[in-house]
C-alpha positions in Angstrom: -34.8 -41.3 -21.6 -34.2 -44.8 -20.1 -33.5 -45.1 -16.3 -30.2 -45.3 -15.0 -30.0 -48.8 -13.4 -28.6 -48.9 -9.4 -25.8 -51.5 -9.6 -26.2 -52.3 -6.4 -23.6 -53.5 -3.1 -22.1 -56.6 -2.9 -21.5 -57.7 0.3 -19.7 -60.9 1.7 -22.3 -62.0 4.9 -19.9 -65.2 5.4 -17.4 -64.6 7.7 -20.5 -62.8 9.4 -22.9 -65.9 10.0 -22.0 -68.1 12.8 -23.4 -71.4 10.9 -23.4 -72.2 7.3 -24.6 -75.3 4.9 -21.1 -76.8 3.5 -19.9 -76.0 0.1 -22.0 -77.5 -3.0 -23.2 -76.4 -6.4 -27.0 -76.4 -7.9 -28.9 -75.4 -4.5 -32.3 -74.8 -4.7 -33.1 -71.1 -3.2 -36.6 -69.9 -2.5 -38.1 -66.9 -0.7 -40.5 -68.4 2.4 -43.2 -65.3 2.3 -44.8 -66.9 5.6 -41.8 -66.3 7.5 -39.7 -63.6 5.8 -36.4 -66.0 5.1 -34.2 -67.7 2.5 -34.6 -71.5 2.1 -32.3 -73.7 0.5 -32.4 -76.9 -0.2 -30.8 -80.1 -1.7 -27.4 -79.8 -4.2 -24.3 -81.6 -4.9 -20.3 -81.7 -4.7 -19.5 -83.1 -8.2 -15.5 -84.0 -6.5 -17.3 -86.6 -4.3 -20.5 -87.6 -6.2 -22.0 -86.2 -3.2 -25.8 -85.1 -3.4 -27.9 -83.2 -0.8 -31.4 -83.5 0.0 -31.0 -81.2 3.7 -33.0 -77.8 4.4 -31.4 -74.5 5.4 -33.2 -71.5 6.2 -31.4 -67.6 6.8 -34.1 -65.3 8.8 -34.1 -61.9 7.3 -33.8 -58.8 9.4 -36.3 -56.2 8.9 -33.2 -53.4 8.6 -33.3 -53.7 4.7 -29.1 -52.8 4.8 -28.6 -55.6 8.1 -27.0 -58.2 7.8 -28.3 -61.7 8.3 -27.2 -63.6 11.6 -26.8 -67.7 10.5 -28.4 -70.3 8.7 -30.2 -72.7 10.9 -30.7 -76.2 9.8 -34.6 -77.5 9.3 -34.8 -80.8 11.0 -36.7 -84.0 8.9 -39.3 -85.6 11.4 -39.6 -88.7 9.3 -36.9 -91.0 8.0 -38.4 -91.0 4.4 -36.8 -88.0 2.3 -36.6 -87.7 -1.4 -33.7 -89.2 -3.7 -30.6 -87.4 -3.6 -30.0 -86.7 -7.3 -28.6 -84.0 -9.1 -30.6 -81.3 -11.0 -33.5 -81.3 -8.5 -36.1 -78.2 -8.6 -37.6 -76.8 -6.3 -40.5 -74.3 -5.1 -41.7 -72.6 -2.0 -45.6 -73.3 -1.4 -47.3 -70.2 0.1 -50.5 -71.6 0.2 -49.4 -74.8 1.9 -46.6 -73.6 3.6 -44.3 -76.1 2.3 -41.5 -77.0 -0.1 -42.2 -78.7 -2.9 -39.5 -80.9 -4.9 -39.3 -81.9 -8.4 -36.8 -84.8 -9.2 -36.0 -88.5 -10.2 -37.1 -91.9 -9.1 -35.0 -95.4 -9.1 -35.5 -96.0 -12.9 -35.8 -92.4 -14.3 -39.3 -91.4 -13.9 -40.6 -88.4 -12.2 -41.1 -87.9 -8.3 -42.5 -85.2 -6.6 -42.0 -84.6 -2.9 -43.2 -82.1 -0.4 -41.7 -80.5 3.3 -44.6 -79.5 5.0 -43.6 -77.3 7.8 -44.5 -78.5 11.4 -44.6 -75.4 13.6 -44.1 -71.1 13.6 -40.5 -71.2 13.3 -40.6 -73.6 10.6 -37.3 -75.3 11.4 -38.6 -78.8 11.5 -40.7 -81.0 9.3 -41.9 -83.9 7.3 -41.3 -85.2 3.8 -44.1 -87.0 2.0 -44.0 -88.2 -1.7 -46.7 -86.7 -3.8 -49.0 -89.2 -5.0 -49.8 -87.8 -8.6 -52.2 -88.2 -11.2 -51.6 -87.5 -14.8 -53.9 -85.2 -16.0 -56.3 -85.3 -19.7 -54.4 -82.9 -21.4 -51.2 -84.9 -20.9 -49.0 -85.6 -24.5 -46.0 -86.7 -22.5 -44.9 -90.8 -22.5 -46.3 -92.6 -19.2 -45.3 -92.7 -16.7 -43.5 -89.3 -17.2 -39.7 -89.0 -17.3 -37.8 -86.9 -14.7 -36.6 -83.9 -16.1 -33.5 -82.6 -14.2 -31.4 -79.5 -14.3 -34.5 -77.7 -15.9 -35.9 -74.6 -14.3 -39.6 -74.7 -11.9 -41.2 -71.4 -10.7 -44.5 -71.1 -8.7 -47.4 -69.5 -10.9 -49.1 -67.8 -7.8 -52.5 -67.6 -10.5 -52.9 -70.9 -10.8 -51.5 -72.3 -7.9 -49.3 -75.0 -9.3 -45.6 -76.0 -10.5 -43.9 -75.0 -14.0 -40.7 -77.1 -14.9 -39.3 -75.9 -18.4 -36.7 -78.5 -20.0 -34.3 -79.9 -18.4 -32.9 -83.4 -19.6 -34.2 -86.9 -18.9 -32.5 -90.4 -18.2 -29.0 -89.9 -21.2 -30.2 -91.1 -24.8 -27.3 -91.7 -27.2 -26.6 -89.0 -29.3 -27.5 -86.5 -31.4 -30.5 -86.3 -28.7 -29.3 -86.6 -25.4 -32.3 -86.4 -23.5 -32.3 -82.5 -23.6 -35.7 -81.4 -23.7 -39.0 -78.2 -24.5 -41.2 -79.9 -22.3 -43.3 -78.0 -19.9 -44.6 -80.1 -16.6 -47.1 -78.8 -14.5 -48.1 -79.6 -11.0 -51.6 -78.2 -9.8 -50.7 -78.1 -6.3 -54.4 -78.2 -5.1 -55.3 -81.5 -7.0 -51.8 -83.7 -7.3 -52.4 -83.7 -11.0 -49.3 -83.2 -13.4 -49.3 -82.8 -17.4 -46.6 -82.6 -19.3 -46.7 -80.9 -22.7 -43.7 -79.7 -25.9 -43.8 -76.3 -25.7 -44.8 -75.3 -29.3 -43.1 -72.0 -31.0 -46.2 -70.6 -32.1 -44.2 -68.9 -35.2 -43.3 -71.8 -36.7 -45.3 -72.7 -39.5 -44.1 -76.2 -39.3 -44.7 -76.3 -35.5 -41.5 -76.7 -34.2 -41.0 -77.3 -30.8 -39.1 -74.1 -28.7 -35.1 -75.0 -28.6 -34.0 -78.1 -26.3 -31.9 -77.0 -23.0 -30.9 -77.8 -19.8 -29.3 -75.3 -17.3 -31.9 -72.1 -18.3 -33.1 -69.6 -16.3 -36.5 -68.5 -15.7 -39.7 -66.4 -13.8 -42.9 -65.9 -13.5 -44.2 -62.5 -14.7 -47.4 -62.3 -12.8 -48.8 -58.6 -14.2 -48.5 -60.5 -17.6 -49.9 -63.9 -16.4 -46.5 -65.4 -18.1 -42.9 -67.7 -17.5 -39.9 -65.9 -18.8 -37.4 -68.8 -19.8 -33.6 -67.7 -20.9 -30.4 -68.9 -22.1 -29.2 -72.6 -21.2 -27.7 -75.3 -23.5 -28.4 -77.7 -26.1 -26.0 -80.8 -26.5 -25.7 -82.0 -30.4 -23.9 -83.6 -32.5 -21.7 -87.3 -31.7 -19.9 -87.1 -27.9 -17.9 -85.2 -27.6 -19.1 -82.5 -29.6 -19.4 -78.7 -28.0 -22.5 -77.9 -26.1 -24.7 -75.1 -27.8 -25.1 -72.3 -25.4 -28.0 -70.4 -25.6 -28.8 -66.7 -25.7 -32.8 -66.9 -26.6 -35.7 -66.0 -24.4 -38.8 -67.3 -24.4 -42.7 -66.6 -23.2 -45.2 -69.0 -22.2 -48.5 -67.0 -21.8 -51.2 -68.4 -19.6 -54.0 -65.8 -20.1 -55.9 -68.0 -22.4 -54.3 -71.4 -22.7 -53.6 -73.3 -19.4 -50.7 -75.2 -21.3 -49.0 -72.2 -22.5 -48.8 -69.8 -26.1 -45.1 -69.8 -26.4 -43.2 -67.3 -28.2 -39.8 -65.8 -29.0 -39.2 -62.7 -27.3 -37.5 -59.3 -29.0 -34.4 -59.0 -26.4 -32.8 -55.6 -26.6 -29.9 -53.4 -24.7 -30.6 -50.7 -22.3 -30.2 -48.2 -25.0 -33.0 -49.8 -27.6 -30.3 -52.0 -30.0 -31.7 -55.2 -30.8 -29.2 -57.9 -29.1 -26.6 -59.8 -31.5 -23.8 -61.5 -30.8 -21.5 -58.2 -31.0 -23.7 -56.0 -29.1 -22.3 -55.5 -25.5 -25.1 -54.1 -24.2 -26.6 -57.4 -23.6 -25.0 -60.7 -22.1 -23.2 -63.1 -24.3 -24.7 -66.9 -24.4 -24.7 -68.7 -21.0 -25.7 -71.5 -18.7 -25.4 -72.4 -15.2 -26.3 -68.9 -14.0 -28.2 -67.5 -11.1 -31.1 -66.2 -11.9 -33.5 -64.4 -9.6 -37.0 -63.0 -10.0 -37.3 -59.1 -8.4 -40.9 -59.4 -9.0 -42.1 -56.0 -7.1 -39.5 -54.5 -9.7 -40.7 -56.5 -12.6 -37.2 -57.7 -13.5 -34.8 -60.8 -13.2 -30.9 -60.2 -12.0 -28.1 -62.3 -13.3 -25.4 -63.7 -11.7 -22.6 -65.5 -13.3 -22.7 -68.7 -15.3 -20.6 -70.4 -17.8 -19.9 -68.8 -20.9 -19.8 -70.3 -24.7 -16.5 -69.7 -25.4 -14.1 -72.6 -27.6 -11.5 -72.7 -24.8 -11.1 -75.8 -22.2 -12.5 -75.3 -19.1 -15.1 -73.0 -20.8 -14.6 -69.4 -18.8 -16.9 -68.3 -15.9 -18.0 -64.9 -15.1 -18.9 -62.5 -12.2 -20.9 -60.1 -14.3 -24.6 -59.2 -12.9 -27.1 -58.4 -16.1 -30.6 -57.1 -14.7 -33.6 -58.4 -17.0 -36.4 -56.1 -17.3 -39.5 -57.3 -18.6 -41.9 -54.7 -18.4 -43.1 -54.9 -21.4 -45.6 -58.5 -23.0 -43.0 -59.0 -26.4 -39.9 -57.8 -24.8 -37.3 -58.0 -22.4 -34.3 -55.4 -21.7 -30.7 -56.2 -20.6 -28.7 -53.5 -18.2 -25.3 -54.4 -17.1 -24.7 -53.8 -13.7 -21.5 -52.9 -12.0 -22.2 -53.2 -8.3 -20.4 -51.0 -5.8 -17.6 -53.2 -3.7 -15.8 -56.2 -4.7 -18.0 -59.4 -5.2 -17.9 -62.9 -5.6 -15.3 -64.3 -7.7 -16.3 -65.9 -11.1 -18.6 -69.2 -10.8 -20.9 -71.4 -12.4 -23.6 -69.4 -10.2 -26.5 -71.6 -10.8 -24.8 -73.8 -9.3 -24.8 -71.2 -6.7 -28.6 -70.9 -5.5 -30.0 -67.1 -5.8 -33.2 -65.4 -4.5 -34.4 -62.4 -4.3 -35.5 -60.6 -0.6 -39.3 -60.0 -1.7 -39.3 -57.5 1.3 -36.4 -55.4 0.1 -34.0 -54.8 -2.9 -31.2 -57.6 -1.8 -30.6 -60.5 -3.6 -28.9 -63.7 -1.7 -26.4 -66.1 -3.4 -25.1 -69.2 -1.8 -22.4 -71.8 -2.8 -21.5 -72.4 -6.5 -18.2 -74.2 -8.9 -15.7 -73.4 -11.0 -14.4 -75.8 -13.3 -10.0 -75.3 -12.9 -8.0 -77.1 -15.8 -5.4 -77.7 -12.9 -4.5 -78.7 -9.4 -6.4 -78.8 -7.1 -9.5 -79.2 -9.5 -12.6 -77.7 -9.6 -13.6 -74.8 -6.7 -16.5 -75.7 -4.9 -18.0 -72.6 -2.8 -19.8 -72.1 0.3 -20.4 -68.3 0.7 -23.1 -66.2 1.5 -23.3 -62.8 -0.4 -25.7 -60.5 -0.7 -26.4 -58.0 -3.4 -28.0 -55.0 -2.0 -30.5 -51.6 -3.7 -30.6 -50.1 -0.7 -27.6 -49.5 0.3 -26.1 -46.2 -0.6 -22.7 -45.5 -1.4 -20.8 -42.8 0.7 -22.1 -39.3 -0.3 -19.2 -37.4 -1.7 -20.6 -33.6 -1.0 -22.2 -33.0 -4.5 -25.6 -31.9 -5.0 -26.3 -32.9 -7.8 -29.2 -30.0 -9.4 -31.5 -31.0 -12.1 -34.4 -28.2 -13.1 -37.1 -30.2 -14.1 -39.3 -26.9 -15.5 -37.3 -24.3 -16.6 -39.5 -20.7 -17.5 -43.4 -20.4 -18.2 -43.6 -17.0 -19.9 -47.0 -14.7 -20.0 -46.2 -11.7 -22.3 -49.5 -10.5 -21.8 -49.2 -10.3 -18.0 -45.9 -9.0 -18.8 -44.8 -11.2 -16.1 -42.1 -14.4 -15.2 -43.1 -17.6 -13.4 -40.2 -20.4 -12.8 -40.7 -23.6 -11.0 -37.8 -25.2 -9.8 -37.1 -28.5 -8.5 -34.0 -29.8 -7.6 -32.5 -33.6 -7.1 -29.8 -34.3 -4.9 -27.6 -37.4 -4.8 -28.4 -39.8 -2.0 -26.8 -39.8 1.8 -24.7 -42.6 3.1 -26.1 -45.5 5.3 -26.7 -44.1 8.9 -27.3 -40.2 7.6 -30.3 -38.7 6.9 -31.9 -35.6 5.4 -32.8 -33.1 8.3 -33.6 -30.0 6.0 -33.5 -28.7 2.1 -33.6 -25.3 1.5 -33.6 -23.3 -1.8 -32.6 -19.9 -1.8 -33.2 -17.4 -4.3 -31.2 -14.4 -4.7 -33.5 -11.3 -5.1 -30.2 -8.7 -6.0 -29.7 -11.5 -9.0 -32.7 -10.9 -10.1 -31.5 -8.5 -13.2 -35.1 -7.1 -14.6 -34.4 -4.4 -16.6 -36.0 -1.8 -16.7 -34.4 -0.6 -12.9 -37.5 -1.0 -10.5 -38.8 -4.4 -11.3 -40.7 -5.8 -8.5 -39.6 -9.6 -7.3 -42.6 -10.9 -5.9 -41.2 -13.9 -3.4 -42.7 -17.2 -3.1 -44.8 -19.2 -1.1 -42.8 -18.8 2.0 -42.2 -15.4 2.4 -40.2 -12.5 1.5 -37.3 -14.2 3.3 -34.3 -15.0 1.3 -34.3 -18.4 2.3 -37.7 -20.2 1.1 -38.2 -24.1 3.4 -38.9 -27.1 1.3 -40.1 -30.0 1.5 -38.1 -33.1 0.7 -39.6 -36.3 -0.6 -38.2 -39.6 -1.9 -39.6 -39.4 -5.4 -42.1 -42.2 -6.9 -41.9 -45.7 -8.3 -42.2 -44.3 -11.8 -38.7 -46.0 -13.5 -37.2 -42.8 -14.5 -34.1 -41.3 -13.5 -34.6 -39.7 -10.3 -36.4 -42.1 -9.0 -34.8 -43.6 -5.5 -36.6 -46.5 -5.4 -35.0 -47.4 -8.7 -32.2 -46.5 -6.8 -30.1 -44.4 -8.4 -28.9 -42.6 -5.9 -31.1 -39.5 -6.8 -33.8 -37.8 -4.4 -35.9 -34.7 -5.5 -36.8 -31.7 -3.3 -39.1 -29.2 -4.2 -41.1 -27.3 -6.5 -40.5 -24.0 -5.5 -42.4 -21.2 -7.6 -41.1 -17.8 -7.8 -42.6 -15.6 -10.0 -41.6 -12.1 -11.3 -42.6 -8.6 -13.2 -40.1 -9.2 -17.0 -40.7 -5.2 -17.8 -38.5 -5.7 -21.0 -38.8 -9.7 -21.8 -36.6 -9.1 -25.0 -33.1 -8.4 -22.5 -31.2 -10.8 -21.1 -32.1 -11.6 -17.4 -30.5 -13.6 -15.0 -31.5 -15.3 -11.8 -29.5 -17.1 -9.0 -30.7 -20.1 -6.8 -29.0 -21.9 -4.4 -29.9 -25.1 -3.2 -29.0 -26.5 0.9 -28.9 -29.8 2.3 -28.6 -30.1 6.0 -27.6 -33.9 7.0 -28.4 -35.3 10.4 -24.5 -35.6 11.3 -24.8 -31.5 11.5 -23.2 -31.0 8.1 -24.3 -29.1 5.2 -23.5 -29.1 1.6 -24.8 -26.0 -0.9 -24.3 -25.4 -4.3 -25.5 -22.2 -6.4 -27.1 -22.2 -9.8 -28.0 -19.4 -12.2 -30.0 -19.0 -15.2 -29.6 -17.1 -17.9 -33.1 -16.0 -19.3 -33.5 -14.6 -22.7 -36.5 -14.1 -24.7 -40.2 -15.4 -23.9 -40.4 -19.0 -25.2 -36.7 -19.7 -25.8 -35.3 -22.2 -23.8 -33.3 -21.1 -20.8 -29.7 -22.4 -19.6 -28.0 -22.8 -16.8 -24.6 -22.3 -15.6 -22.9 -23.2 -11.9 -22.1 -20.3 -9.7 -18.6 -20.7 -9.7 
């Protein structure tokens, strides 16, 4: 059975924060692991032909359900800074505890900059341009075109910069500019090489699908980027855009440059994705898209949609990627708990993902309004949260995970029972769990059958242990976050003098939370012949 995905919480952290960057679209967001904190830099306002090259940073609490406090504004030491244009990309640097930009010079060709952070706090530093070298394996023109509005990640194997796509200074049409190049940075040596990335299917070796505006990760168990959706412009101006549902894999095991394949993209439920299957998301660009590595999964936000209609629709829908697997992602729509942000262009709104915890951070973002007043430009801060738990509403929810173990030799009955219960609300805990087991319910025919108790006594009311259950991805499983937690096993066992009657036994199941309340609820099952699977029924 597939998990059940945890939507999530939505929560709005701006009224909340007691300084803010001002409203803008494409931010770059990254997660600084040295301090714990979201960074964002750069962006524009499309309205004013305004573009950004400032640094904000939001410090993280280490409450995983606590709101943040402010953004705090990283001060440049030096005058130089890198040029303000649009569809700048950006990394955090562990190693070198810096920021590193990837964007456009005075006549179109690439420039990479770096913020090197100056002290602890890291709220001042200084920019320097990167003075690169193109490396051997280069097949790109020199020198090497910016490529803007692509999509960079940090490949924490190599140590260096990936840049898929993006497009380069406007070419008349059908081409445009858009591009399948790959640029890469090695961050230790200042060299960059550009290469096409190649479909390796293609007999004819075609290069993998133009775009600009894609998402992308890097899968680091499978040594891998993840590249998704975007657009392609074709065609004579002003011809449609051609919005993009693919997703691709560049594999580093062997190759340094990349093996590049299309990937078999599939629903929750195991249907392969078409156009008409709602299990996965319809073709987009301009979305959020942030890499949960510890959860082996990317979480979409938002983005522009491919439908004919004038401005082309935004969205508010959240799609979780899970790529678990080497050939194959999976799509889960989530529906978080409380109202979120309203509909955007959300990679225009930066997003990053709390490495720390299960919270995901979106600032700023546009949507494009046929009317007055024009286009919405945003600048919230809201935060999609795992942890938090929705308020419990006084069900346990049971779930026998071994039914019966018959021994018709020994003549005798042993059944293990564990239970899951749904989660408690923020600020409640779990005190106690007890199961009880009803010996009068214990209906062993013929009259005199012994019930021999389990492991803690002859009591009626047996203690239990309860435990979070593992990181395995099945239902259940809290850190998946479902909602579910599992106490138990319990083993009772008991003389079956005539195995071939019906028998019945009654369990009943207590959680004590720390506000002094209690919830029960009874099961009992009906046992009929050895080897037959058993059934159970609510006390009413």
């Amino acid at each position: 059975l597939e998990a059940v995905p945890n939507p999530g919480a939505w929560f709005d952290r701006t009224a909340t924060l007691t300084a803010t960057p001002s409203a803008r679209a494409n931010p770059n967001m990254m997660f600084d692991t040295t301090r714990r904190r979201v960074l964002l830099f750069g962006g524009r306002d499309p309205g004013t032909s305004t573009e950004f090259n400032d640094i904000w940073a939001l410090a993280l609490p280490a409450d995983p359900v606590a709101a943040p406090t402010t953004w705090e504004s990283v001060a440049a030491l030096t005058p130089s800074a890198p040029p303000t244009t649009g569809g700048t990309a950006a990394i955090y640097d562990p190693v070198r505890d810096r920021i590193v930009v990837m964007t456009g010079g005075p006549t179109g060709e690439l420039e990479v900059w770096a913020f090197d952070f100056d002290d602890a706090a890291g709220l001042d530093g200084t920019w320097s341009e990167i003075s690169l070298t193109v490396g051997a394996s280069n097949t790109l023109p020199v020198p090497i075109a910016a490529h803007l509005f692509g999509a960079a990640v940090y490949d924490p194997i190599r140590d260096r910069m990936l840049h898929f796509g993006g497009i380069t200074q406007p070419q008349p049409p059908p081409a445009f500019g858009f591009t399948s190049d790959l640029l890469i940075v090695d961050l230790g040596t200042d060299v960059v090489t550009g290469v096409v990335a190649i479909d390796e299917a293609s007999p004819t070796s075609e290069p993998v699908t133009p775009r600009s505006l894609p998402g992308a990760v890097f899968d680091v168990e499978r040594n891998r980027m993840i590249v998704y959706g975007g657009h392609f412009q074709f065609g004579a101006v002003p011809a449609d855009p051609f919005f993009l549902g693919d997703a691709w894999q560049g594999e580093f095991r062997e190759d340094p440059l990349g093996v590049w394949t299309d990937l078999d993209r599939r629903a929750g439920d195991g249907t392969i994705c078409t156009p008409t299957n709602l299990g996965c998301p319809t073709d987009r660009r301009n979305f959020s898209f942030a890499n949960d590595s510890p959860r082996e999964r990317a979480v979409m936000y938002g983005g522009m949609m491919g439908a004919p209609t004038t401005p082309r629709p935004s969205t508010d829908e959240v799609w979780q990627m899970r790529y678990h697997e080497r050939g194959r992602i999976i799509w889960d729509r989530l529906e978080p708990a409380l109202p979120g942000p309203t509909a955007r262009d959300a990679r225009s709104a930066g997003a990053v993902f709390d490495l720390d915890a299960a919270r995901m951070f979106v600032f700023g973002g546009i949507r494009p309004e046929s009317g007055p007043p024009g286009d919405l430009l945003f600048d919230e801060t809201w935060e999609l949260n795992w942890d938090f738990r929705p308020p419990f509403d006084g069900q346990v929810v049971l779930e026998f995970n071994h039914w019966a173990i018959f021994n018709d030799g020994l003549d005798a009955a042993t059944l293990e029972v564990s239970k899951d219960i749904a989660a408690v609300p923020v600020g409640l805990t779990v005190t106690g769990a007890r199961v009880r087991v009803d010996p009068s319910a214990f209906v062993f025919p013929p009259a005199g059958g012994v019930v021999v108790p389990g492991p803690g006594g002859p009591t009626p009311l047996d203690t239990v242990t309860f435990v979070p259950m593992a990181d395995d991805g099945t239902r259940g499983d809290d850190i998946a976050g479902d909602g579910i937690f599992k106490i138990g096993p319990v083993t009772y066992s008991g003389a079956i003098g005539a195995p071939e009657l019906p028998q019945r036994i009654v369990f009943e199941v207590s959680i004590d939370l720390s506000d002094g309340s209690t919830v029960s609820e009874g099961v009992w099952l009906n046992v009929v012949e050895a080897g037959t699977v058993v059934t159970t029924t609510p006390v009413v």
